[in-house]
N, CA, C and O atoms as a printed pandas DataFrame, in Angstrom:
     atom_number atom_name residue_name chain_id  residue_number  x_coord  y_coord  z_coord
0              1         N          UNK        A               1   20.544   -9.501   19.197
1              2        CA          UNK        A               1   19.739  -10.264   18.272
2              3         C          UNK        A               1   18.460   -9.492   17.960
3              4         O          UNK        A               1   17.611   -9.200   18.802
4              5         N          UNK        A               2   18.402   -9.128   16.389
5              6        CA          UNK        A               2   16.880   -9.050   16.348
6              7         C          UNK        A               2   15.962   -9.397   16.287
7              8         O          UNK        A               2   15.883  -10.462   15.674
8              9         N          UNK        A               3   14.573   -8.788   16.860
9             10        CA          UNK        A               3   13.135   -9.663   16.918
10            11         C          UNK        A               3   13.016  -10.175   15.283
11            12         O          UNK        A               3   13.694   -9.954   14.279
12            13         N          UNK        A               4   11.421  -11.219   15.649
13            14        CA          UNK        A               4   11.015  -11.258   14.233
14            15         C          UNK        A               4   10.582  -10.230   13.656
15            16         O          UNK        A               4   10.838  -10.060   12.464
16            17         N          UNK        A               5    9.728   -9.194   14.466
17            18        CA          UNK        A               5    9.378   -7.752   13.974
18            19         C          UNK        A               5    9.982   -7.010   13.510
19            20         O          UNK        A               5    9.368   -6.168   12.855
20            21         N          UNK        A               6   11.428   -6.901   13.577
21            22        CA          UNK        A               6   12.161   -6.168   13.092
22            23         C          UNK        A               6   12.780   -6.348   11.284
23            24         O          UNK        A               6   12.986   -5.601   10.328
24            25         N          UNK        A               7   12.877   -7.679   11.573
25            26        CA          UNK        A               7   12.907   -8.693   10.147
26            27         C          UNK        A               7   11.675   -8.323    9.734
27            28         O          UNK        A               7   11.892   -7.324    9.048
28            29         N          UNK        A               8   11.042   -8.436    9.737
29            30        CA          UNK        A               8    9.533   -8.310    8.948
30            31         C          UNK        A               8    9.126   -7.264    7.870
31            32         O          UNK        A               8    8.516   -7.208    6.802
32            33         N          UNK        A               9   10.019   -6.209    9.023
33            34        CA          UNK        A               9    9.824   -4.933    8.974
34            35         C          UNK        A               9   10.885   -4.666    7.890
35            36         O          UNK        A               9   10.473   -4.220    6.819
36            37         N          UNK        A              10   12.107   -4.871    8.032
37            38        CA          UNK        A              10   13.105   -4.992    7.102
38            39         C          UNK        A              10   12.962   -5.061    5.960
39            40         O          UNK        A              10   13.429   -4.255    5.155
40            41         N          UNK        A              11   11.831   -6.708    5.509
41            42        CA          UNK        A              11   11.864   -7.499    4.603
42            43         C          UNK        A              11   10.812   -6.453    4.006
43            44         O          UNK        A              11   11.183   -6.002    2.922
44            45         N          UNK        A              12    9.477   -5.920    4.501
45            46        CA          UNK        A              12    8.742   -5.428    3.654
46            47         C          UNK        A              12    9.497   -4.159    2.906
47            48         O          UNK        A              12    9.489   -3.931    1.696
48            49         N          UNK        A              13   10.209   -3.327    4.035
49            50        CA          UNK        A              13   11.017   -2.530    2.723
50            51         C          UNK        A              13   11.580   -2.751    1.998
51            52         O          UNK        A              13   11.453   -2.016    1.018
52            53         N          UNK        A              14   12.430   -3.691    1.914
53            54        CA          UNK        A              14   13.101   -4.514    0.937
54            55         C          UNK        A              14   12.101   -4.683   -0.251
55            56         O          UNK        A              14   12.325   -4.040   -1.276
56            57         N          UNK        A              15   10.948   -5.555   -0.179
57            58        CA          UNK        A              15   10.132   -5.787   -1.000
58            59         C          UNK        A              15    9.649   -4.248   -1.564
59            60         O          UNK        A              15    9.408   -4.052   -2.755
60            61         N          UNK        A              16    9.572   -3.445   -0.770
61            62        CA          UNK        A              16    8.664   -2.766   -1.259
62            63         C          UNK        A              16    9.635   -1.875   -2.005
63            64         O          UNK        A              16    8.939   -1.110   -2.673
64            65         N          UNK        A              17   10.710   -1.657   -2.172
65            66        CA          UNK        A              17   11.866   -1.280   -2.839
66            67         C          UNK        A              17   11.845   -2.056   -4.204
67            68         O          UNK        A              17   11.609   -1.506   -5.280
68            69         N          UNK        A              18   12.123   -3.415   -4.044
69            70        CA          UNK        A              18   12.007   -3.841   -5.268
70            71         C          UNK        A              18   10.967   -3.719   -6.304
71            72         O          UNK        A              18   11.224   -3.878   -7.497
72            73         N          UNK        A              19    9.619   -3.396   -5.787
73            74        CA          UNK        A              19    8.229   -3.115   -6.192
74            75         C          UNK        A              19    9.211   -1.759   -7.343
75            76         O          UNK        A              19    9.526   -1.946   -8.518
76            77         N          UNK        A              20    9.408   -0.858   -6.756
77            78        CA          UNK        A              20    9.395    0.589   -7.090
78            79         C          UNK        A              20   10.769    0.307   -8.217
79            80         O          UNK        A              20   10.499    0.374   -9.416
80            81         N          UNK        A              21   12.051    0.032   -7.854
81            82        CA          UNK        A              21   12.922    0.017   -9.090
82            83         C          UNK        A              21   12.312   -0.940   -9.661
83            84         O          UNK        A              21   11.594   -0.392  -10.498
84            85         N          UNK        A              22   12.147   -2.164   -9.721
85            86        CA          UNK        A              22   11.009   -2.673  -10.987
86            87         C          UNK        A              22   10.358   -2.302  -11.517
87            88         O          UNK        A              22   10.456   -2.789  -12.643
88            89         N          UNK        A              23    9.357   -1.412  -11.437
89            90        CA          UNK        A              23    8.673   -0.603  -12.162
90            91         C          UNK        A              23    9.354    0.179  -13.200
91            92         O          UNK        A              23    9.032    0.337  -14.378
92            93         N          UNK        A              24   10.793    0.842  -12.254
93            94        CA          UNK        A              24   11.368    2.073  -12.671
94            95         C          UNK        A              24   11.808    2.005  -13.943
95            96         O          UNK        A              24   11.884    2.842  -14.843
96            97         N          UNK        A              25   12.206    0.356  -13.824
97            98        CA          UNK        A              25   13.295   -0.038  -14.966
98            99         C          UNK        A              25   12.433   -0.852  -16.129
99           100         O          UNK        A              25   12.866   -0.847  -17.281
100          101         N          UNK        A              26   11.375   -1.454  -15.850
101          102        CA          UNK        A              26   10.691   -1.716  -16.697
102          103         C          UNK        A              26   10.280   -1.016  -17.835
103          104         O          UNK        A              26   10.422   -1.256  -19.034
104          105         N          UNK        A              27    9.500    0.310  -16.949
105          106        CA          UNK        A              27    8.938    1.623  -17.689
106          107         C          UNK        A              27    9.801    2.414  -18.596
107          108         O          UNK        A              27    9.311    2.995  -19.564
108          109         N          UNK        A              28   11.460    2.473  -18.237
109          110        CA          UNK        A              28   12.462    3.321  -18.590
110          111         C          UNK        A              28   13.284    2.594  -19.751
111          112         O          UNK        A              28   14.261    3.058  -20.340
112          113         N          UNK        A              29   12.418    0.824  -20.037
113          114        CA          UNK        A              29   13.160    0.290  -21.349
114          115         C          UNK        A              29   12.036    0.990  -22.453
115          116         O          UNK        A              29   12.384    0.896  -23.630
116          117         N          UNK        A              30   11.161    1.452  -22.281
117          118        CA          UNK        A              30   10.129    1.687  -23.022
118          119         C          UNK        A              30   10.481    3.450  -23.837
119          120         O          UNK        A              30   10.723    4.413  -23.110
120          121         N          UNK        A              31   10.458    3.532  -24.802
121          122        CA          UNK        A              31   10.795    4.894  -25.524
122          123         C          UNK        A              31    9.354    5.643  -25.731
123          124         O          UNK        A              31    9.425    6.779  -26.199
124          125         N          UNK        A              32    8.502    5.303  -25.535
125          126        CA          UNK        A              32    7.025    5.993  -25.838
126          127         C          UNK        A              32    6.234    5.220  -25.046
127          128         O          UNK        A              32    6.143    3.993  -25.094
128          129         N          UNK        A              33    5.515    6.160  -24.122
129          130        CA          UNK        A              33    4.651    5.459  -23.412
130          131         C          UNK        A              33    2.839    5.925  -23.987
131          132         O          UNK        A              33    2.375    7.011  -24.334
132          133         N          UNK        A              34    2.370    4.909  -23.901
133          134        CA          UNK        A              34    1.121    5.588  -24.219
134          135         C          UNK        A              34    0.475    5.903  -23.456
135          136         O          UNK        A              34    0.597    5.532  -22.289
136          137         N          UNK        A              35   -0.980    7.183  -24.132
137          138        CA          UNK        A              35   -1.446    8.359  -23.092
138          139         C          UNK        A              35   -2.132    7.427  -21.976
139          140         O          UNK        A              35   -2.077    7.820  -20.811
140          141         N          UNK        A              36   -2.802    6.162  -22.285
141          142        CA          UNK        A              36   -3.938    5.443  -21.640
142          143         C          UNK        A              36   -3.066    5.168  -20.376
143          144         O          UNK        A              36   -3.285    5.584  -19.238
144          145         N          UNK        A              37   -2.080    4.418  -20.782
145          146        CA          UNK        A              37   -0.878    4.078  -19.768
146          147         C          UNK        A              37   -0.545    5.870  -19.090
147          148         O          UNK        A              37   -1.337    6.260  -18.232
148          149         N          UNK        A              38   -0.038    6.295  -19.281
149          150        CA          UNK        A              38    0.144    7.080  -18.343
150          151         C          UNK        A              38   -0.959    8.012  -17.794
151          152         O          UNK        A              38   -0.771    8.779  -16.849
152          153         N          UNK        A              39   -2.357    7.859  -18.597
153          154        CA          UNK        A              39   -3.385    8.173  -17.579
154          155         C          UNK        A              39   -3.502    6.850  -16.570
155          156         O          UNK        A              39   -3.843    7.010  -15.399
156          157         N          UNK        A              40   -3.285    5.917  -16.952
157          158        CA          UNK        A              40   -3.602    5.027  -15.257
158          159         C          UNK        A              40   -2.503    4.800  -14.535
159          160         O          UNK        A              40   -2.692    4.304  -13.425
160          161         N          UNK        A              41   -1.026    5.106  -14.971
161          162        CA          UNK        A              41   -0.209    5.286  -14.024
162          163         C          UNK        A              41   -0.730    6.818  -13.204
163          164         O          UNK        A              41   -1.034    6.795  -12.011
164          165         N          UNK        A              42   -0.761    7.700  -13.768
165          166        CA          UNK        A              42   -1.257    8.945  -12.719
166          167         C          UNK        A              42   -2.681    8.612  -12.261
167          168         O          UNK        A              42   -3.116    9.581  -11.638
168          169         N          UNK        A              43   -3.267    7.960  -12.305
169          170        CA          UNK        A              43   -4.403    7.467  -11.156
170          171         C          UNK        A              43   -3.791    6.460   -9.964
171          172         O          UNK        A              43   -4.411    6.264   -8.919
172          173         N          UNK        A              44   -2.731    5.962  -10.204
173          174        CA          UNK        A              44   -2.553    5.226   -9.257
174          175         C          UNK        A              44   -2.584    6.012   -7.570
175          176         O          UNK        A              44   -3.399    5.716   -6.696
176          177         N          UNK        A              45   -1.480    7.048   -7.440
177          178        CA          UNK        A              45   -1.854    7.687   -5.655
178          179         C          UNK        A              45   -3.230    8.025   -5.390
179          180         O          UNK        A              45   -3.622    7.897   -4.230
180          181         N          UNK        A              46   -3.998    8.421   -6.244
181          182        CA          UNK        A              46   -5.526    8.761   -6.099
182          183         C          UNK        A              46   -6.293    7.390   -5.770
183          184         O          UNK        A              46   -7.224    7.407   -4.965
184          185         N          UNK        A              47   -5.825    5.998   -6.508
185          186        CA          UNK        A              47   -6.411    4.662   -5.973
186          187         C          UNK        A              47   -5.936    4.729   -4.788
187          188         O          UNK        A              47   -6.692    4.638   -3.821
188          189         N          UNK        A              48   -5.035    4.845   -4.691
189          190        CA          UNK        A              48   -4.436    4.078   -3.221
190          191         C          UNK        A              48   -5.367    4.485   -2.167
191          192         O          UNK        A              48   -6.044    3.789   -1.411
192          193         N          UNK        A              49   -5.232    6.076   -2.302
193          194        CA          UNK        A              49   -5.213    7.069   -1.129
194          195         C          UNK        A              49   -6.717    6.807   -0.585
195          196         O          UNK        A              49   -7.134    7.078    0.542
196          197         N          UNK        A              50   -7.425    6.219   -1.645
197          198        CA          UNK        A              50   -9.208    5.887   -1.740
198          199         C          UNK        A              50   -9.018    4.434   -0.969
199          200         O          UNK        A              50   -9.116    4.420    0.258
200          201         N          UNK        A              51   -8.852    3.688   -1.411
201          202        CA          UNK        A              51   -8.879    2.526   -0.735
202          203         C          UNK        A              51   -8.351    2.683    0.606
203          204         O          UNK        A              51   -8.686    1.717    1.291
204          205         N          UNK        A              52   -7.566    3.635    1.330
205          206        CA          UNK        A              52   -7.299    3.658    2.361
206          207         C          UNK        A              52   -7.821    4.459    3.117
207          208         O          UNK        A              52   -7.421    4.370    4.278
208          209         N          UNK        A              53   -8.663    5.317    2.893
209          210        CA          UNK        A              53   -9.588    6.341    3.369
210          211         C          UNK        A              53  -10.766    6.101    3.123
211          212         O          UNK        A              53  -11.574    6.740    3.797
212          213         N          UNK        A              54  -11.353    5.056    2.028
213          214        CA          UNK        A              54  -13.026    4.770    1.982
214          215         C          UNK        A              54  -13.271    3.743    3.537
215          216         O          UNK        A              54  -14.394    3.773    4.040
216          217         N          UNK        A              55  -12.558    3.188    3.969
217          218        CA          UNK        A              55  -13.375    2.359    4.881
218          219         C          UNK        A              55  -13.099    2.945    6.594
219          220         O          UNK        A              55  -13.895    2.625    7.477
220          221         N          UNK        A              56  -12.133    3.639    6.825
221          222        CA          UNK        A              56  -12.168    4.228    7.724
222          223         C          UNK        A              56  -13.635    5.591    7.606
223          224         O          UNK        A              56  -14.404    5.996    8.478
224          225         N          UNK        A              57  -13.512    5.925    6.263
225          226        CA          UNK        A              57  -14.895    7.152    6.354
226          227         C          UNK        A              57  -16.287    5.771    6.620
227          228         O          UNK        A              57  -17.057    5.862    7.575
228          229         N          UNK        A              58  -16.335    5.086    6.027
229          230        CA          UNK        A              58  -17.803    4.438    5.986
230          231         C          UNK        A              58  -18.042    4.128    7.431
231          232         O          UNK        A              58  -19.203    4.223    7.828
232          233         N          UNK        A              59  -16.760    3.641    8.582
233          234        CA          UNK        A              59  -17.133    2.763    9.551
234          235         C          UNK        A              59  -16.456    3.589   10.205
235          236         O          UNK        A              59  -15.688    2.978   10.948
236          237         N          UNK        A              60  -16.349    4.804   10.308
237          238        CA          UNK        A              60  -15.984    6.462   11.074
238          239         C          UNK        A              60  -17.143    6.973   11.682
239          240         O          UNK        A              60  -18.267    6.481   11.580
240          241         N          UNK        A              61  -16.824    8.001   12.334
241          242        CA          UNK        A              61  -18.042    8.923   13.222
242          243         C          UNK        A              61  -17.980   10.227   12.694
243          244         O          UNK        A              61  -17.852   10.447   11.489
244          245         N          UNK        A              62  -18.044   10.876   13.339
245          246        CA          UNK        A              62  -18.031   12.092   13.140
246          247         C          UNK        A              62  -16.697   12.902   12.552
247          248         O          UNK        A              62  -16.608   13.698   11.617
248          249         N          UNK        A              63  -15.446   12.252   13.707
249          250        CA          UNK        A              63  -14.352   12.958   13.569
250          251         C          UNK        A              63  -14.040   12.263   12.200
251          252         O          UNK        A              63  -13.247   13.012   11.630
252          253         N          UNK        A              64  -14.268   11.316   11.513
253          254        CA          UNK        A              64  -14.087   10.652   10.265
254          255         C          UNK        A              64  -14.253   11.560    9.044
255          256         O          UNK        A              64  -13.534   11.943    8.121
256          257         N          UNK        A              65  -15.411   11.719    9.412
257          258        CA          UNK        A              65  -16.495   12.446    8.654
258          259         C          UNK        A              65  -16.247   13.844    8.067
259          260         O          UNK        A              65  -16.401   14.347    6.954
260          261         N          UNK        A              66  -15.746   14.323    9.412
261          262        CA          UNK        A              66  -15.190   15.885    9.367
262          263         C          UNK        A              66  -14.324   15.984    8.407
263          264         O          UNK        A              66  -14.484   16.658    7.389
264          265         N          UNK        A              67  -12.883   14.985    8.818
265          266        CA          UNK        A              67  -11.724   15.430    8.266
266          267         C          UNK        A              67  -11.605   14.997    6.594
267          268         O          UNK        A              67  -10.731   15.285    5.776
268          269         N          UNK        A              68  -12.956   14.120    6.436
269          270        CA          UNK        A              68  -12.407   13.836    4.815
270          271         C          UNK        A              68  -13.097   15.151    4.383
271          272         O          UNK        A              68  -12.503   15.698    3.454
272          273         N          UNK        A              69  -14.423   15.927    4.911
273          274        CA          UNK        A              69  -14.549   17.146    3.802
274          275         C          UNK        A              69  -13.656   17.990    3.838
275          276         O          UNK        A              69  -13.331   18.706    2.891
276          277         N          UNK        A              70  -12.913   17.990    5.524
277          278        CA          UNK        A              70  -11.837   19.299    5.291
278          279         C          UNK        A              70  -10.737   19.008    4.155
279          280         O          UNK        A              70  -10.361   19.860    3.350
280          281         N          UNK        A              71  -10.322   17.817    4.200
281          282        CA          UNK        A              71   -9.515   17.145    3.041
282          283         C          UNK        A              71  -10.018   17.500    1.754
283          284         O          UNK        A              71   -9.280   18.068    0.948
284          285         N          UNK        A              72  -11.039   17.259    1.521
285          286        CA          UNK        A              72  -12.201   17.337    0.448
286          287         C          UNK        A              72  -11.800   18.774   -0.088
287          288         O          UNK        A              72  -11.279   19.025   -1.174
288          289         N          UNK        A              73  -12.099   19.511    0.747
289          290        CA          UNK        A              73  -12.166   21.158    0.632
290          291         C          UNK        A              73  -10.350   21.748   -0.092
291          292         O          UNK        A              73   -9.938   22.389   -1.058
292          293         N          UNK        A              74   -9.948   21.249    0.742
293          294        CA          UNK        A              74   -8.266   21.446    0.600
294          295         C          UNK        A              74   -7.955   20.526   -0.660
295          296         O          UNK        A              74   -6.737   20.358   -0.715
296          297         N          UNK        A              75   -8.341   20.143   -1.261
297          298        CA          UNK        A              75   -7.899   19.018   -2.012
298          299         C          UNK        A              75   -8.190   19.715   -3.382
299          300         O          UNK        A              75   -7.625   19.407   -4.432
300          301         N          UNK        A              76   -9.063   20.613   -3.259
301          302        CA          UNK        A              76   -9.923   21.305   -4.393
302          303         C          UNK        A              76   -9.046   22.779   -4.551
303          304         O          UNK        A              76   -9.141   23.475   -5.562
304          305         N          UNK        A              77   -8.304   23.081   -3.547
305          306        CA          UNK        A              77   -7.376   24.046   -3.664
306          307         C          UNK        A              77   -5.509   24.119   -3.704
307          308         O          UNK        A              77   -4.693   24.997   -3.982
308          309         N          UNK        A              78   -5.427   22.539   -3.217
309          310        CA          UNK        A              78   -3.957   22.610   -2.637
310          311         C          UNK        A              78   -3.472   20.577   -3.463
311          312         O          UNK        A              78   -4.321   19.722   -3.715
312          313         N          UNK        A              79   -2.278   20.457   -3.619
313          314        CA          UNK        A              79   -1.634   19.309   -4.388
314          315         C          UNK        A              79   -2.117   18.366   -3.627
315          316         O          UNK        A              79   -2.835   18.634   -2.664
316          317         N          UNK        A              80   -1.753   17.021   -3.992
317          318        CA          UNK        A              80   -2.195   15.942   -3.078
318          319         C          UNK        A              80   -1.051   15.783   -1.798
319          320         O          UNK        A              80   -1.698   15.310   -0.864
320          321         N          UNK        A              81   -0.077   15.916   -1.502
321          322        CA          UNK        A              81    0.651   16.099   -0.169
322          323         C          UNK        A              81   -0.055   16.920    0.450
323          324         O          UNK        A              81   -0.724   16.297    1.274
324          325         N          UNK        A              82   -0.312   18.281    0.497
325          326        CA          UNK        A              82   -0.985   19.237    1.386
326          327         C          UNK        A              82   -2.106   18.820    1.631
327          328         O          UNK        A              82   -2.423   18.703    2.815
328          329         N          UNK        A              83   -2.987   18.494    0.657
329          330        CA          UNK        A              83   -4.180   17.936    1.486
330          331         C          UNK        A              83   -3.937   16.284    2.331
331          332         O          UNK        A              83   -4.860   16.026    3.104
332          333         N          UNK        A              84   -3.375   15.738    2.289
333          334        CA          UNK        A              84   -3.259   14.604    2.871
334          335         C          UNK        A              84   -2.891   15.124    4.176
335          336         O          UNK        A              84   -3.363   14.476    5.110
336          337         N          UNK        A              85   -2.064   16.273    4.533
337          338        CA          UNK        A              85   -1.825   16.732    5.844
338          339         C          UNK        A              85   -2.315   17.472    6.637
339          340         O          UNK        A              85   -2.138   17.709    7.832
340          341         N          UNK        A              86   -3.379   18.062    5.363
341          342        CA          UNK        A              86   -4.329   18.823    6.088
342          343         C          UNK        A              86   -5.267   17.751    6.503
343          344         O          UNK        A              86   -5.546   17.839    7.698
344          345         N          UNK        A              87   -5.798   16.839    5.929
345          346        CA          UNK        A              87   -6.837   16.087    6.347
346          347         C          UNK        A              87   -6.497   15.223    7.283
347          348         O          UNK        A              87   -7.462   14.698    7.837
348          349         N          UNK        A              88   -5.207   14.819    7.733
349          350        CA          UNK        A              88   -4.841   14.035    9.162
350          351         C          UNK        A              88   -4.532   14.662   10.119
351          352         O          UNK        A              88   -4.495   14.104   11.216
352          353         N          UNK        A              89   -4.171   16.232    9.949
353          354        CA          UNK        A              89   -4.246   16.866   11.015
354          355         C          UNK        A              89   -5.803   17.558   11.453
355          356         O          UNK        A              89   -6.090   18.256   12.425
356          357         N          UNK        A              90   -6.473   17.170   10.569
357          358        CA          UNK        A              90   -8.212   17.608   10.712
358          359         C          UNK        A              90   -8.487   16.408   11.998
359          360         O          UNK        A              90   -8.817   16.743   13.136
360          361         N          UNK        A              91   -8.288   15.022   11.582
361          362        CA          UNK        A              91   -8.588   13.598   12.572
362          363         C          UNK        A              91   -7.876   13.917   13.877
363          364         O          UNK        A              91   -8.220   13.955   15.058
364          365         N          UNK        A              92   -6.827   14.115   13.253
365          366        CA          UNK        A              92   -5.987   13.647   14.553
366          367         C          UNK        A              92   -6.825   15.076   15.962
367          368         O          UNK        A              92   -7.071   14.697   17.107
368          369         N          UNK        A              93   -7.004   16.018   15.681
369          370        CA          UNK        A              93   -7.524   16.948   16.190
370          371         C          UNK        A              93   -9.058   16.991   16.388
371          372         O          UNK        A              93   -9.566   17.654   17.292
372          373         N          UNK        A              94   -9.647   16.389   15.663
373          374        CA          UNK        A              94  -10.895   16.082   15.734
374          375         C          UNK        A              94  -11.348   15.028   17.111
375          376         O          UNK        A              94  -12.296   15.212   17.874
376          377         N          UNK        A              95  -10.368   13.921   17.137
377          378        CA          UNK        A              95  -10.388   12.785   17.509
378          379         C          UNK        A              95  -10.078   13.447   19.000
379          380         O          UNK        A              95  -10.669   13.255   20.063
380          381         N          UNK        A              96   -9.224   14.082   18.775
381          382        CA          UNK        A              96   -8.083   14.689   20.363
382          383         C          UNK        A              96   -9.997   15.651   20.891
383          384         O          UNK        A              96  -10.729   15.258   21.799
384          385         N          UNK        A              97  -10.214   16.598   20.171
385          386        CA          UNK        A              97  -11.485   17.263   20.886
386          387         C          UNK        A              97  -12.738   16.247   20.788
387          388         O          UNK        A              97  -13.572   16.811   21.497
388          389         N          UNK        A              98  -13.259   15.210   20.364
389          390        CA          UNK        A              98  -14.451   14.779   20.264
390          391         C          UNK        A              98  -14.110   13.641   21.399
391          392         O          UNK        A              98  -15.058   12.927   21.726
392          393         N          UNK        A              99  -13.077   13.454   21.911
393          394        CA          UNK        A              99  -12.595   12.075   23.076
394          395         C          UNK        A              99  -12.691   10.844   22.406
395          396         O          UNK        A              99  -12.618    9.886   23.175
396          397         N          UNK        A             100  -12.906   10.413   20.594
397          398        CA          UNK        A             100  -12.698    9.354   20.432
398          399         C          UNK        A             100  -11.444    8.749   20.097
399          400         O          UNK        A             100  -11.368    7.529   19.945
């Protein structure tokens, strides 16, 4: 038998599946998209990635601190995957040498 956690867990991929082909198919009845629209569809990973990294930096320390400029830095040279891995392997290493 599975837990409720496991269901939960299930269900949000599920949902979060349907999120994504909904979109897919919505967008793909459309023959011309306009530029405005697809400038704020390509802002969307840049929202996300902010909302999930502004409040860990504000209510962060040091090792916080560090890894968003190394991110910062890398971000200015390398796609948004590479810097996302550079900048969690900045924390995660930061965190491992600073003992927090």
């Amino acid at each position: 038998m599975m837990s409720s956690t496991v269901w939960i867990i299930l269900a949000g991929a599920f949902m979060t599946y349907l999120t994504r082909v909904g979109g897919h198919i919505i967008i793909s009845r459309f023959e011309y998209i306009h530029p405005r629209i697809q400038a704020g569809l390509d802002a969307v990973p840049a929202a996300v990635l902010t909302t999930i990294v502004a409040p860990a930096v504000y209510n962060g320390g040091p090792a916080e601190w560090g890894a968003i400029i190394i991110a910062g830095l890398a971000g200015l040279y390398l796609s948004l995957l590479p810097m996302v891995i550079i900048g969690t392997s900045a924390l995660i290493l930061a965190r491992a040498f600073l003992g927090v």
